[in-house]
C-alpha angles and dihedrals in degrees: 000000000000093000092049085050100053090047093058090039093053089045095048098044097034114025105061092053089052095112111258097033103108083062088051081066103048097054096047091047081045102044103029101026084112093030113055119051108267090243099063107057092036083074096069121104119251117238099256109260114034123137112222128205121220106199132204136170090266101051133299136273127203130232133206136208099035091166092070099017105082096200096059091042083055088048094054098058094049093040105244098311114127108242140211092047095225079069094052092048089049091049093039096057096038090066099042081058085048087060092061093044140084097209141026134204125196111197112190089009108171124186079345107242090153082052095050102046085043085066093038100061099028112047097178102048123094108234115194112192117201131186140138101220100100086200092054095049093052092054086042089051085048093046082050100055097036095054091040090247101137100103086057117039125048110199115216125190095215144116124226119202122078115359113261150093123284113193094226112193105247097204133054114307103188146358088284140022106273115231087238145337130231123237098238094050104124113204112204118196092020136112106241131178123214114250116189120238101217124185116268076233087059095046090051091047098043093050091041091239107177099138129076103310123195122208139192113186114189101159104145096258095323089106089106078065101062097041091046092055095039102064091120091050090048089057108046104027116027110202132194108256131202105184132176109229112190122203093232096069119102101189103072105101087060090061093029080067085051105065097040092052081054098042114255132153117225118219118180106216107226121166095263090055133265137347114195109220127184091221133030111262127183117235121212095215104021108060099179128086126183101212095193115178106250095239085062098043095097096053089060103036092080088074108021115090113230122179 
């Protein structure tokens, strides 16, 4: 195991500075892109320092640190194009709710590629970003001031969900940025900082939010959480909502009962569009889910897709 280690680690954190690797790359990106499985090349480390375009049918973003954000690594391979296409259709729709909105908040929210096409395609919304990976939030800050985002989005790192501390590691955890981290991850040997959990009802109160807000939730199964400390948000405001719902979480019919109980309508997000469902289901192959209150439900429908 310690051999097999040393091996990726010395492929990962040599290789891609030897002179001439970052055509290699390109070539192999260039020569076996529709020949090789997907899986396969996507594996290989990024040459430090590219800058990586995400496009989308409104304009393109760029993302940095592709040697330790997977996304824009991703990104890289499939030149720009958002892929699977359940995941473009999520992206996709969630900006075209951000047209129609005042605020946006990004939960979970990573290097920040829903944030930055948020601001992209919608120059007059406020976008607030929040996470508890401090890795994660210095790429985010990066991805903000090289796409001339910092009048717009205001970059937290900070967790919503149940008020409390996490101990976040502070340093690298692994070999390459995760996508995310659950709250309940314990690091051990690590340096870690302590990043505050506040209420999705905090969060509305202490930015003043009292216009259309927009919401994408991707927490790693924390999203209960968040519903369960946002009743009064529910209520009052009723936000557009895009939220990852894994198949290994056990608590979704509590905040399943939540939102009917505040009316909202429930639309899988497959990548032919959207299936309406009474009750939240997890799917063992679509992971993201648009909860839209009912009253509003007619405004959106025009440009959502539903099946």
């Amino acid at each position: 195991m310690q051999h097999t280690f040393s091996i990726k680690t010395f492929f990962k954190k040599i290789i891609p500075y030897i002179w001439g690797y970052a055509y290699l790359c390109e070539l192999i990106k260039y020569l076996f892109s529709n020949f090789l499985p997907f899986k396969w090349y996507m594996r290989l480390p990024i040459k430090p320092g590219k800058l990586i375009n995400a496009n989308f049918s409104f304009g393109t973003v760029i993302l940095s640190s592709p040697e330790r954000c997977s996304i824009a690594k991703k990104l890289y391979w499939t030149e720009g194009i958002i892929f699977p296409e359940e995941d473009r259709i999520a992206l996709e729709y969630f900006v075209k709710l951000t047209k129609i909105s005042d605020f946006v908040l990004d939960i979970g929210s990573n290097s920040g590629i829903f944030s930055l096409a948020s601001g992209l395609a919608n120059k007059n919304v406020k976008v607030f970003a929040y996470d508890i990976l401090p890795e994660a939030f210095h790429i985010l800050v990066d991805n903000i001031f090289i796409n001339n985002l910092s009048a717009q989005i205001t970059p937290n790192l900070i967790g919503i969900g149940k008020k409390s501390l996490y101990k976040a590691p502070f340093e690298k955890i692994t070999s390459e940025m995760p996508t995310s981290i659950k709250l309940d991850e314990n690091f051990k040997n690590v340096v870690s900082v302590n990043v505050e959990i506040k209420t999705l009802d905090e969060i509305f109160l202490e930015n003043n939010i009292t216009g259309q807000a927009c919401i994408k939730i991707d927490v790693e199964g924390f999203e209960g959480d968040i519903f369960k400390n946002a009743l009064d948000v529910l209520k009052n405001n009723k936000p557009f909502f895009l939220c990852e719902v894994l198949n290994t979480n056990l608590e979704v019919s509590d905040y399943d009962n939540i939102l009917s109980s505040n009316n909202y309508k429930k639309f899988l997000i497959t990548d032919s569009g959207l299936i309406e469902y009474k009750n939240i289901k997890a799917h063992e192959k679509f992971k993201d889910w648009f909860f839209i209150p009912n009253e509003k439900l007619d405004e959106v429908k025009s440009f959502l897709k539903v099946g």
